[in-house]
N, C-alpha and C positions, 0 to 999 in steps of 0.2 A: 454568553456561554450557557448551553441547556444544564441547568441546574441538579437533573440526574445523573447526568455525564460527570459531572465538577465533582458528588458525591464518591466516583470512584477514584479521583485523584490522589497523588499526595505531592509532596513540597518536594522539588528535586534537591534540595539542600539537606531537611531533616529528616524527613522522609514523612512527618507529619499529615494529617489531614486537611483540605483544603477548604476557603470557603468564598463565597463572590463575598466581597465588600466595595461598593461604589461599582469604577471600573476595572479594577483587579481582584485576582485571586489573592488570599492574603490564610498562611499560617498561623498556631496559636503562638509561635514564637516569633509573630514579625517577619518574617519572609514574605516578601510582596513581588507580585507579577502583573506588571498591565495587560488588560486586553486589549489587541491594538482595534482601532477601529474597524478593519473588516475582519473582527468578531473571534481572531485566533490568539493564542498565547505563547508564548517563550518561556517552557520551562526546560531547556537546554542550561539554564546557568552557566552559561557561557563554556560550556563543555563541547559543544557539536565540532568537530576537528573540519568541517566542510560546510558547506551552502547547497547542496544538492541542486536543484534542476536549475535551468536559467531561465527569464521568464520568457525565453522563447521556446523552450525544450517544452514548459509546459503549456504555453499558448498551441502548439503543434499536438501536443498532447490531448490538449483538451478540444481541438478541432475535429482531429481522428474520432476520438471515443463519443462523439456526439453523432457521428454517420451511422454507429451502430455496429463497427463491424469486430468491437470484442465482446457484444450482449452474449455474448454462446455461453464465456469465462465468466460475466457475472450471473449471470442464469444458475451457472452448476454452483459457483460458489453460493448465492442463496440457498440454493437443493442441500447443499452439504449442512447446510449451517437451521435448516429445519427444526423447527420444534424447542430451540435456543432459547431462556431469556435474560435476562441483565444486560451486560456489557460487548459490544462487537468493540474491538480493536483491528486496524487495518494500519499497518505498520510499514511505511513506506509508500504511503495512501496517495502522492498523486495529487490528483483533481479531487479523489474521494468519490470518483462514477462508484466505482466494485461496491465501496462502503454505501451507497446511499441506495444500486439494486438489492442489496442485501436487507438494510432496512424496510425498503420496500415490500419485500416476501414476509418478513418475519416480525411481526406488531411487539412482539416480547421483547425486542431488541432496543437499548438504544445505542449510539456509534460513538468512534474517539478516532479521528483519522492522523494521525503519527506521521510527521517529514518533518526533513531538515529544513526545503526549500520554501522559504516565505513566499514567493511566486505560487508556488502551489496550494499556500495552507488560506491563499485570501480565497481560493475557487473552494477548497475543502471546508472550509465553513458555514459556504453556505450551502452546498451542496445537501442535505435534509434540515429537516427541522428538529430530529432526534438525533442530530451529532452536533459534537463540537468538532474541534482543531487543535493540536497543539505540536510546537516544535521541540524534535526531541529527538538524540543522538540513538538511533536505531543500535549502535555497538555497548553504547552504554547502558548504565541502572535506568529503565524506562518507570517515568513518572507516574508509576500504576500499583496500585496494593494487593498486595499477599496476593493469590491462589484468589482473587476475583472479578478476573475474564470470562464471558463465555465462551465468546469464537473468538479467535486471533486469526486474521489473515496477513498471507504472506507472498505476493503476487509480484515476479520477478525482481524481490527485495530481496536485503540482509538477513541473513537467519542467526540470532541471537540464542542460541539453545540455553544454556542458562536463565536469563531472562525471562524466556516463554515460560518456562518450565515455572518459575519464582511466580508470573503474575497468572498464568492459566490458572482455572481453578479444576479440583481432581475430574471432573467429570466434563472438563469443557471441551471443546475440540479445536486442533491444529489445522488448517486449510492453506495448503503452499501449492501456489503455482510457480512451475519452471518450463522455460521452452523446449521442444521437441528438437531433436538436431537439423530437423528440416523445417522446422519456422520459419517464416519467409523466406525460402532459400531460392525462391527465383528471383527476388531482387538482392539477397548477398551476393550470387552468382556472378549478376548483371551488373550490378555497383560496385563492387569488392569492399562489402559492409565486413562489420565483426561476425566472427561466426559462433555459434555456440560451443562454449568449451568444455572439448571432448574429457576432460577430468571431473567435471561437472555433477556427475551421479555423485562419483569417489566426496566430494566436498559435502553433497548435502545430506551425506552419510553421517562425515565426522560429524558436522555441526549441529545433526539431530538425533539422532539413534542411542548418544548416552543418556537422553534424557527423555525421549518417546518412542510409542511404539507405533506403526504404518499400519493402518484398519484397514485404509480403502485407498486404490489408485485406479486412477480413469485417467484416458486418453480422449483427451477434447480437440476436433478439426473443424477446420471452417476454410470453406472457396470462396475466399476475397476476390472484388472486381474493381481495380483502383482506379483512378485519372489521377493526371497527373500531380495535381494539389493531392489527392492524399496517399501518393508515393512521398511526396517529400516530405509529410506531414510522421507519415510512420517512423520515416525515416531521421526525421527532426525529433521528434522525439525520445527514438531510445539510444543506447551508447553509441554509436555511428556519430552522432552530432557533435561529439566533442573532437572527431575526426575530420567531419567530412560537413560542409556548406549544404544545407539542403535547394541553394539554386542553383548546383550546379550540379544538379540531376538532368542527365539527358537518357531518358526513355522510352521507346512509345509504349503509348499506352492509348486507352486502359488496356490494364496487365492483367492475368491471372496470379493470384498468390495465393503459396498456402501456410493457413497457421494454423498452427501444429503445440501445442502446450501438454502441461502434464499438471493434473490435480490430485495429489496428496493428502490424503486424511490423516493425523495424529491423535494419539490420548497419550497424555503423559503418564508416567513410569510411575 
């Protein structure tokens, strides 16, 4: 674990400061966390209510986002996140791609990529060389101190508004991505996937506005050209999977699709 990263941690039990000792992180009051061998940590303290992705959700995950076809989303999220330095948080991180373009733009930065899903946190660790990984209940107290985030990113995840607000720091910035209502909508149309819920604004109102304020909002698109592996690969990936079989996609292809997202600037209140 990058030992600038471990510097911003604290104990999910005391809240304490963290420190490597051997192969765990270990509290001034004996709170001890192993790192497991592919380099991530569990500091959920057995609080995470789920297991997020499966390791097929993120094998499919992590197939897609290696063809390129969500660079556009990490591209603007580095742009947002310019001139940053300390701490990136990516909460809900995935593979840890968004987290690791973003490193890549921004040399000030180092990374901490946040998920429930162990499947996901072996690919997010190693995914740069200035992040770590660690597991950790996106609804809950996240294992991060006081007001010292730079960027927090938030890319079709949980929006914890309290929390951000606790660990941003006054001058750092909020980056949340949410889908467009027409986000792939030629393969919801065609598959009878989930569709984006149209309540959707109204929620990520409550969950952030009593605690931030909205700078900047960009509309990001992109004309995807799929085959058939990464129709089912998208499609394996996001909520649809826990519905729907990704082999038993029958499409022709390659398809035209369009994604369609919404990027979000915040500075807390």
């Amino acid at each position: 674990m990058n030992r600038d990263v471990v510097a911003h941690l604290r104990c999910p039990v005391c809240h304490e400061t963290l420190n490597t000792v051997a192969q765990a992180l270990r509290c001034p009051r004996g709170h001890s966390f192993d790192i497991a061998r592919q380099g991530y940590v569990d500091l959920s303290a057995g609080r995470s209510p789920h297991t997020g992705d499966t390791p097929e959700m993120v094998a499919a995950r992590d197939a897609f986002l290696a063809k390129g076809h969500y660079a556009f989303v990490s591209a603007a999220l580095s742009e947002g996140a310019a001139g940053s330095n300390g701490l990136a948080v990516d909460v809900g991180a995935g593979t840890g791609q968004h987290l690791a373009a973003v490193l890549d733009g921004n040399e000030g930065l180092v990374g901490l990529a946040l998920d429930a899903s162990k499947p996901a946190l072996r690919r997010a660790a190693r995914a740069h060389d200035r992040a770590g990984a660690v597991r950790a209940d996106a609804w809950g107290r996240l294992p991060l101190a006081d007001h010292d985030t730079a960027v927090l990113l938030d890319v079709f995840a949980p929006r914890n508004g309290p929390e951000f607000h606790r660990v941003l720091r006054p001058d750092g910035r909020l980056l949340v991505v949410t889908p467009e209502p027409d986000h792939l909508a030629e393969l919801v149309d065609a598959l009878g996937l989930l569709r984006v819920d149209p309540d959707k604004e109204d929620r990520l109102a409550a969950s952030l506005d009593e605690w931030f304020v909205l700078e900047r909002r960009q509309s990001l698109r992109s004309r995807l050209r799929l085959d058939r592996d990464e129709v089912a690969a998208v499609v394996g990936m996001g909520p649809s999977a826990w519905h729907r079989a990704p082999a038993a996609i029958e499409l022709p292809t390659p398809v035209a699709v369009t994604a369609a997202v919404r990027l979000d600037q915040y500075r807390a209140r």
